[in-house]
C-alpha positions in Angstrom: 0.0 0.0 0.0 3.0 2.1 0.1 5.8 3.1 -2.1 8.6 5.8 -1.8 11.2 8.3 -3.5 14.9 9.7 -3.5 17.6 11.5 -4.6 20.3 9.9 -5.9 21.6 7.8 -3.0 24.9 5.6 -3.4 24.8 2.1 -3.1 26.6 1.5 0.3 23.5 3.4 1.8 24.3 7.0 2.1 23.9 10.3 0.0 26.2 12.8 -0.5 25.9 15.0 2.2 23.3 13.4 4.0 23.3 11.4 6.9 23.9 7.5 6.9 20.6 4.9 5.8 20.4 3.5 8.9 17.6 5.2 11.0 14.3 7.3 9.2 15.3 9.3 6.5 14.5 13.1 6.6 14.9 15.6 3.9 13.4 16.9 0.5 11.6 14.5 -2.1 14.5 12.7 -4.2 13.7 10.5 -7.3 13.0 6.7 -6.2 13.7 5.5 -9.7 17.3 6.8 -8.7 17.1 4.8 -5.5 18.7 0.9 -6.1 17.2 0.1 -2.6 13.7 1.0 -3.3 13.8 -0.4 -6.6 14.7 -4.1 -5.3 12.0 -3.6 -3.0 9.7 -2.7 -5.0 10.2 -5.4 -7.6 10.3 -7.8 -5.0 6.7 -6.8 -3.8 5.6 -6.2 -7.6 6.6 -10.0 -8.0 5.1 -11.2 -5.0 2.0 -9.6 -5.7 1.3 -11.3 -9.2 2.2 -14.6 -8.2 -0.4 -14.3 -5.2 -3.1 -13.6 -7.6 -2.2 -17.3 -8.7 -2.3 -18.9 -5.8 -5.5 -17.1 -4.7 -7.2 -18.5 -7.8 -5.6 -22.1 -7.6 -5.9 -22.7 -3.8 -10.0 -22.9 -4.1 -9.2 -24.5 -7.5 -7.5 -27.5 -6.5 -10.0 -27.8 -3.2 -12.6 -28.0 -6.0 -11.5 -29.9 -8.8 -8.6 -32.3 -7.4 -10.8 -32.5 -3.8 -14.5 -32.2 -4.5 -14.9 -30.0 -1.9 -18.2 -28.4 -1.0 -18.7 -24.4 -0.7 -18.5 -24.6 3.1 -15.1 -26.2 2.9 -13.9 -23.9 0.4 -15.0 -20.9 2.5 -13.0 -22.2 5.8 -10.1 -22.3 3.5 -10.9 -18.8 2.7 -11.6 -17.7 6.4 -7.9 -19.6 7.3 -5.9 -17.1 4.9 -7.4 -14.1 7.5 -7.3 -15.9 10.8 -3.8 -15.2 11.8 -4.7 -11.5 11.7 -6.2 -12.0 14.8 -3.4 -12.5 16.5 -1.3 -9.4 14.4 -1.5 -7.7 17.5 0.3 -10.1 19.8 3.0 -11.2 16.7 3.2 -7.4 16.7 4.6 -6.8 20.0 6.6 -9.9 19.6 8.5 -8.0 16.5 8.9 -4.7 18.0 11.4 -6.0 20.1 13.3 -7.8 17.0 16.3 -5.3 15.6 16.6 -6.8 12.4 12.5 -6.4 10.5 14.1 -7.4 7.6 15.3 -10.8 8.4 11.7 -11.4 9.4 10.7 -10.2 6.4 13.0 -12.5 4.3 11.9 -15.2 7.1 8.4 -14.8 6.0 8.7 -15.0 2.4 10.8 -18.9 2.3 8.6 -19.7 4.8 5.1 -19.2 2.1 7.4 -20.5 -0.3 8.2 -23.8 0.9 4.6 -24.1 2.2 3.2 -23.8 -1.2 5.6 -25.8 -2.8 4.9 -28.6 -0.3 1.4 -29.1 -2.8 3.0 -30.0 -6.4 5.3 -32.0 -4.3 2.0 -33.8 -2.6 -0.1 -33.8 -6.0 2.8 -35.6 -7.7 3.1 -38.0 -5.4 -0.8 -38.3 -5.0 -1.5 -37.0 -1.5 -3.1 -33.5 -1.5 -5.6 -33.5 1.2 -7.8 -31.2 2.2 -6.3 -31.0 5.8 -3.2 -29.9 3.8 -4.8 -26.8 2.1 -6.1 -26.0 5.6 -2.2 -26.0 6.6 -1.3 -24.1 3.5 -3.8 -21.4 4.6 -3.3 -21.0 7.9 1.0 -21.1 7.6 0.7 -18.4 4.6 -1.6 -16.0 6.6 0.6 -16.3 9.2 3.7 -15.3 7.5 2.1 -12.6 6.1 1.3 -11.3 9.2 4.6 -11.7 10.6 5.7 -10.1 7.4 3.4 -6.9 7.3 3.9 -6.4 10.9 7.6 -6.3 10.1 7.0 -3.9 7.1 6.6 0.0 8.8 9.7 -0.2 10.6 11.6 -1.6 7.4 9.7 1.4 5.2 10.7 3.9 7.3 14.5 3.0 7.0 14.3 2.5 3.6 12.6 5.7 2.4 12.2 9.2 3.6 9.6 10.9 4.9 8.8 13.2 2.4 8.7 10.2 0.1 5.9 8.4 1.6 3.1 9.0 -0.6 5.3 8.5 -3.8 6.4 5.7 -2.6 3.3 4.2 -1.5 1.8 5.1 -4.9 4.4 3.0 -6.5 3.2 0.0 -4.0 -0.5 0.3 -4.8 -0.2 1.0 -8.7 2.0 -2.5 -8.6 -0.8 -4.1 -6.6 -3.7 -2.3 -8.9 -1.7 -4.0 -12.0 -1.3 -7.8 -10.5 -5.1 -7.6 -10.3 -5.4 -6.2 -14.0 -3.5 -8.5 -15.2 -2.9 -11.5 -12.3 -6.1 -13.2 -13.1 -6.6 -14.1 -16.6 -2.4 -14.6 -16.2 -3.3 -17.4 -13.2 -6.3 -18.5 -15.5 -4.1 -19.5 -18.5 -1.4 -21.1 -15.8 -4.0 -22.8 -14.2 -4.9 -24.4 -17.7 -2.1 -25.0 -19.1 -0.3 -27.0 -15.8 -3.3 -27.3 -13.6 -3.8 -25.8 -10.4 -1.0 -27.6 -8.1 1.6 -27.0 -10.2 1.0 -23.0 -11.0 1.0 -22.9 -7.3 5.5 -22.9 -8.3 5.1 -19.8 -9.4 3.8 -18.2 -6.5 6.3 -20.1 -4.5 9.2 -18.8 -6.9 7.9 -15.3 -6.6 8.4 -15.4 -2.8 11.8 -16.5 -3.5 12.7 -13.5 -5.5 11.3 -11.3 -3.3 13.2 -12.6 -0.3 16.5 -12.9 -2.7 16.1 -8.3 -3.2 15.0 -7.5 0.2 17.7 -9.5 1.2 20.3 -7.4 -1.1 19.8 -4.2 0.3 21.7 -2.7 2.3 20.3 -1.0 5.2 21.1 -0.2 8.9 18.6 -0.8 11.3 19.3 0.6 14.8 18.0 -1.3 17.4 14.8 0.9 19.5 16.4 2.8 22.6 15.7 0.7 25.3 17.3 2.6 28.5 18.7 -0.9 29.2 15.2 -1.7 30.7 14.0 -5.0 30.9 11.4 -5.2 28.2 7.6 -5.5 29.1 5.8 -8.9 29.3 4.5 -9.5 25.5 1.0 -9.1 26.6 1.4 -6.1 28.5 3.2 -4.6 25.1 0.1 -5.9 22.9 -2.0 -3.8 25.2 0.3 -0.9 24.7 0.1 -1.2 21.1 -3.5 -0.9 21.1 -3.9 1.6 23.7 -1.8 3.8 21.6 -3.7 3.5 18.9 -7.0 4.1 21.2 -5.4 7.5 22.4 -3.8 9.5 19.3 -6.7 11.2 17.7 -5.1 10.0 14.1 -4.8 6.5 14.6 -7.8 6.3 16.4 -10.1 7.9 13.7 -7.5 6.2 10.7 -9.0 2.6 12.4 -12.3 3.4 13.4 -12.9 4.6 9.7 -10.9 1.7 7.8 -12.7 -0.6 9.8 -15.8 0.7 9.3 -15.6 0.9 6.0 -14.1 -2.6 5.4 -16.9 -4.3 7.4 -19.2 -2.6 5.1 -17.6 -3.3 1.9 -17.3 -6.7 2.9 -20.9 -6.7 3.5 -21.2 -6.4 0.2 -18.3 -8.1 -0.9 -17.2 -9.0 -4.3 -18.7 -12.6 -4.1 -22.4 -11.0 -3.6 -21.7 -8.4 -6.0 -21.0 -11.3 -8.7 -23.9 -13.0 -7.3 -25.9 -9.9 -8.0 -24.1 -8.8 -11.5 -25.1 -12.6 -12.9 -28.8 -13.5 -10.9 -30.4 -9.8 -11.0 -28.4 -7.9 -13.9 -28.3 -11.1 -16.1 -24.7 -10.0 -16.6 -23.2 -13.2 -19.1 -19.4 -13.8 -17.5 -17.7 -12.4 -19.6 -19.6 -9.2 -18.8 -18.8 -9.3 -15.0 -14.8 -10.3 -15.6 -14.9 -6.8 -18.0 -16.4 -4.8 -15.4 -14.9 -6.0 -12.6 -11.8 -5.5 -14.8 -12.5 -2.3 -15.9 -13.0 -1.1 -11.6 -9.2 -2.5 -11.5 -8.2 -0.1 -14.1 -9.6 2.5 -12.1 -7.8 1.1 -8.9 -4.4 1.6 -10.7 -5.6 5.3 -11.8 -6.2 6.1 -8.4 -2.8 4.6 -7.3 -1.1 6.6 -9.7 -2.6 9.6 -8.9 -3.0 9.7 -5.4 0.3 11.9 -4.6 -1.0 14.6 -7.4 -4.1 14.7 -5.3 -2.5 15.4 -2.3 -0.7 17.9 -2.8 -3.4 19.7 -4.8 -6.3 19.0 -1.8 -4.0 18.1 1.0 -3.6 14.2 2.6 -6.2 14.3 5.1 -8.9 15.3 2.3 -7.7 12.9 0.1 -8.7 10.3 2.8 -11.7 12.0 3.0 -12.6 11.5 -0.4 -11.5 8.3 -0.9 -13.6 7.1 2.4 -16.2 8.1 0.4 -15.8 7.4 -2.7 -14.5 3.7 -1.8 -17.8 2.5 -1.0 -20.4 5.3 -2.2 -21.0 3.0 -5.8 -21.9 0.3 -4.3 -25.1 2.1 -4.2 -25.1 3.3 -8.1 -24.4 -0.8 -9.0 -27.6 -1.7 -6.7 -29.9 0.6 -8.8 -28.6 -0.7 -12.2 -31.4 -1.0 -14.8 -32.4 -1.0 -18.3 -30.9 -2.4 -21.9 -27.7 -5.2 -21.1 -25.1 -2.4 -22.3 -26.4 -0.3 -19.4 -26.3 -2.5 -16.3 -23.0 -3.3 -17.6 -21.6 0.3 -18.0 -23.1 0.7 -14.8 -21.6 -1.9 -13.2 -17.8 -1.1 -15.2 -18.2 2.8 -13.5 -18.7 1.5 -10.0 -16.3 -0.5 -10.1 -13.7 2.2 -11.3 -14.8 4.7 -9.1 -14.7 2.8 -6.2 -11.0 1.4 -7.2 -10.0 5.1 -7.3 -11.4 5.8 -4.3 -10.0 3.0 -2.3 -6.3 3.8 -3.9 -6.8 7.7 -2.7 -7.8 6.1 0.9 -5.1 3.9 1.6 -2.1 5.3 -0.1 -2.3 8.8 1.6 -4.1 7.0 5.1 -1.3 4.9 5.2 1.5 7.2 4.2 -0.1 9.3 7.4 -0.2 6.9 9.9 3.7 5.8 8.8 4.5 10.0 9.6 2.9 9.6 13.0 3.7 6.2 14.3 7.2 6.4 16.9 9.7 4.1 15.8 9.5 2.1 19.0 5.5 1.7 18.2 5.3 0.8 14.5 5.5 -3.2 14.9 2.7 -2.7 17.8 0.3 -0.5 16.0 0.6 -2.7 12.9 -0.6 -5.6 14.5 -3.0 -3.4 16.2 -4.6 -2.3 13.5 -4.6 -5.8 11.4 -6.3 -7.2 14.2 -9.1 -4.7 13.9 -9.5 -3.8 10.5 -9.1 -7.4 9.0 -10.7 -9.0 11.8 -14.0 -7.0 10.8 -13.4 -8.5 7.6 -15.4 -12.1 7.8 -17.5 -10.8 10.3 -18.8 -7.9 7.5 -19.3 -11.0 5.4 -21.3 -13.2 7.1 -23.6 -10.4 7.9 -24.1 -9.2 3.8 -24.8 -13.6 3.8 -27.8 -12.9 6.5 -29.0 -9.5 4.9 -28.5 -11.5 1.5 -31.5 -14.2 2.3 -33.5 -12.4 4.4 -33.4 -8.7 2.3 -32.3 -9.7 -1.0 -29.1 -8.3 -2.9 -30.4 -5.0 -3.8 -30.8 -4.2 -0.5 -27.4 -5.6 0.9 -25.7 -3.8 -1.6 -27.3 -0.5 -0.4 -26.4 -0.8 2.8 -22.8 -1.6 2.6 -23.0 2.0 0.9 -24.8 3.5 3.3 -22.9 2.0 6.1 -19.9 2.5 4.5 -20.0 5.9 3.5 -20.7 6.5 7.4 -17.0 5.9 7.9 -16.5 9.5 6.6 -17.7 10.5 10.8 -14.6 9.0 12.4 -13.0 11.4 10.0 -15.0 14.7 10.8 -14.7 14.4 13.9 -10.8 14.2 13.8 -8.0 16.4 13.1 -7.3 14.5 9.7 -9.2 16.9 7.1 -7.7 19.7 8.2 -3.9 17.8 7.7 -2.1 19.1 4.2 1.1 17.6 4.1 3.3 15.1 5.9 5.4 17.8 7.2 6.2 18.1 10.7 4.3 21.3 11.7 1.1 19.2 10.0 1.3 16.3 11.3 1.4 17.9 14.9 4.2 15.6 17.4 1.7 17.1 20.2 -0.7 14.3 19.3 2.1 11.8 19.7 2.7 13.2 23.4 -0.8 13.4 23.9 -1.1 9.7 23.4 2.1 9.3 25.4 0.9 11.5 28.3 -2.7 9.8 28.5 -1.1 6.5 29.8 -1.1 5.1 32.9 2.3 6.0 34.6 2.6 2.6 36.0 2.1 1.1 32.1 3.1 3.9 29.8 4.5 2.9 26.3 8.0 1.9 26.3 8.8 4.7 23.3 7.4 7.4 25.7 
C-alpha cells in the first residue's frame, strides 16, 4: 500500500551529504527511480503480488477440482488465509522488540514459499488433502502477518519521509496491476499446468522477493531501550492498542478503515457477482470486463494519489476516498435497463470505487507511517490488522444474513450506506484539516498526547 522516492543515494547506503541509511530518513523529495534500494524492494513486492493472484485463484481451484470440496469447505479455507490476523496484535509486539525487520521479512517470504511448494510435491506423489490446504492457509496468513507487521519499521529506513506517498503510490499502482493482469495470467497457468503446479510460481515469486530484500543494504538501529527490561508480550500488545486508542489520528485512521471494510465486505465482491449474474443477467464475460475495468480504475487512483494530495491536501484525500470507496456500491444496486447499461453501470462502480480506495489507503497509510514512533510501528501494525481485517469475515457473514433475508439489492445499499458512514470518524478528527506530511502538520503534540494519556505505571516503552 506504500511506495517511496529519493535522490540519488549511493549504493553503500548514504547520499552525499546526507546522513547514513540507517535510522528514518529526513529531507526533500529525491527520485525513487534513482534509489537501487527502493527499486529491489519494489520489484520484490511487484513480483510477490502477481504470483499471489495465482495462488488465490488455484488454492479454491484444487479444493474444487482435485478434492471435490463443498462451498463450506472452500470458504473455511478462505476464512484460514485471514485468521492469523487476529493474532497481528500479539505477533506485533513480539516483532517490536526484534532489531533486524528485515530478516523477518525475508523469514516470511521462504517460509510461504516452501509451504506452497509442499502441494506440487503432494499432488505428484498423489497425496493432496484437504487438511493440507487448511495448513497451507493458515502457515501463509501467518507469514504474512509476521511479514506486514515487520514492514513499517523496514519502510521507514528505507525511504524518507517526504517520500511516503510516492512511494506508496508505487506499491499500490504495482498491486492495482497484478489484479489487472494476475487473473486471466493465473487462469491461463491454471490451464495449461493445472492448479497444483502453477501454485511454483507463486512459491518462486516469494523467492525472488526474499532474494532483493535481502540485497539491500540498510542499517537498522535497534529501539532505545534505557537498558530496561522489556515488558511482558501481553502487557506490550496492550500498549500497542492503547496507543492507537489515544492518538486522535490512529484512532479515527482505524475506526474509519474498519468501518468501512466491514461494510464493503458486507457487500463483498462474491455477492456483487452474485448480484451482477442472478439480478443484472450479466453473461461472465460481462462481469470479468467490469470487474476488470474497476481495477483499471484502482491503478488510476494509485497513480494519482500523490497529485491529489498535494493539490487538496492528505487528510482530504482520505476523506474523499472514504467516500468514494464504497459510495458505488449504491449506483451498481440501482442498475437497470438495456444489457449495455447494467453493464456500464456496473464497469463505472467499479472504477470509481478502485479510485477511491487507492486515494484512501495510499495517503491513510502514508499518514499513519509519519505519526507512528519508531518504537511503536511493529505494535500498531498488529493493532490495526487485528481490527481492521478481523471486521473483515465478520462484515461477510452479515451481507450472507442481509442477502437471504433482504435480497441483494438491499445488501448492496447498505454496505453503501454504512460504509460511506465511515466518513464520521473522520470529521470528527483532526485529519481533514492535515495538508502535508510535514512536521508542523502532522502535529508531534498528538504523539505526546497519546504518550501522556497512559497510565504511569504502564506507559508505552517509546514514551
Amino acid at each position: 500500500m506504500s511506495a517511496a522516492r529519493e535522490d540519488g543515494p549511493r549504493e553503500d547506503g548514504r547520499q552525499e551529504g546526507g546522513p547514513r541509511a540507517g535510522g528514518p530518513r529526513e529531507g526533500g523529495p529525491i527520485s525513487l527511480w534513482l534509489d537501487r534500494r527502493f527499486r529491489r524492494f519494489w520489484a520484490g513486492q511487484s513480483i510477490s503480488e502477481f504470483g499471489d493472484r495465482i495462488t488465490e485463484l488455484a488454492l479454491p481451484l484444487i479444493a474444487v477440482t482435485a478434492l471435490s470440496a463443498s462451498a463450506n469447505q472452500v470458504a473455511w479455507l478462505t476464512a484460514l488465509v485471514w485468521t492469523p490476523n487476529l493474532l497481528a496484535i500479539v505477533l506485533g509486539a513480539w516483532v517490536d522488540r526484534r532489531v533486524r525487520k528485515r530478516r523477518l521479512m525475508v523469514l516470511a517470504d521462504l517460509v510461504r514459499a516452501a509451504v506452497l511448494l509442499s502441494l506440487p510435491v503432494a499432488y505428484l506423489l498423489d497425496a493432496v488433502s484437504l487438511g493440507q490446504l487448511y495448513a497451507v492457509a493458515l502457515v501463509t496468513g501467518t507469514a504474512a502477518v509476521l511479514f506486514n507487521t515487520a514492514y513499517p519499521p523496514f519502510f521507514v529506513h528505507l525511504v524518507p519521509r517526504s517520500s511516503y506517498v510516492e512511494a506508496n503510490s508505487r506499491l499500490s499502482a504495482s498491486r492495482s496491476v497484478s489484479h489487472v493482469v494476475g487473473p486471466a495470467a493465473g487462469g491461463a497457468l491454471v490451464q495449461a499446468l493445472t492448479a497444483p503446479v502453477a501454485v511454483v510460481v507463486d512459491a518462486l515469486s516469494y523467492l525472488a522477493s526474499a532474494f532483493l530484500i535481502g540485497r539491500i543494504p540498510l542499517d537498522e538501529s535497534p529501539a532505545d531501550t534505557d537498558g530496561a527490561t522489556p515488558p511482558p508480550l501481553l502487557r506490550r500488545a496492550r500498549e500497542g492498542m492503547a496507543f492507537v486508542r489515544r492518538h486522535p489520528v490512529l484512532r479515527a485512521g482505524l475506526g474509519c478503515a474498519a468501518t468501512v471494510n466491514f461494510f464493503t465486505f458486507v457487500a463483498g465482491s462474491g455477492l456483487l457477482v452474485l448480484f451482477a449474474s442472478r439480478v443484472l443477467e450479466l453473461s461472465a464475460g460481462a462481469i470479468g470486463l467490469a470487474l476488470g475495468i474497476g481495477s483499471i480504475g484502482a491503478l488510476l487512483g494509485a497513480v494519482l494519489a500523490p497529485s491529489v494530495s498535494r493539490r487538496i491536501g492528505v487528510g482530504r484525500s482520505i476523506t474523499v476516498g472514504a467516500v468514494l470507496f464504497p459510495a458505488p456500491l449504491a449506483i451498481a444496486a440501482v442498475a437497470g435497463g438495456p444489457l449495455w447499461a447494467r453493464a456500464g453501470v456496473l464497469a463505472a462502480a467499479e472504477f470509481l470505487s478502485g479510485v477511491g480506495v487507492m486515494l484512501f489507503d495510499v495517503n491513510l497509510n502514508s499518514l499513519q507511517t509519519s505519526v507512528i514512533p519508531d518504537g511503536m510501528r511493529s505494535r500498531v501494525a498488529g493493532a490495526f490488522s487485528s481490527v481492521n481485517y478481523g471486521v473483515r469475515p465478520l462484515g461477510a457473514v452479515v451481507g450472507g444474513l442481509l442477502a437471504t433475508g433482504f435480497g441483494l439489492r438491499a445488501t448492496l445499499l447498505v454496505g453503501a450506506a454504512g460504509g460511506t458512514l465511515s466518513l464520521l470518524w473522520l470529521l470528527a478528527s483532526p485529519i481533514p484539516r492535515i495538508r502535508s506530511l510535514a512536521e508542523n502538520d502532522v502535529a508531534p503534540a498528538d504523539v505526546a498526547a497519546a504518550c501522556d494519556g497512559a497510565d504511569p505505571e504502564h506507559r508505552p516503552t517509546p514514551c
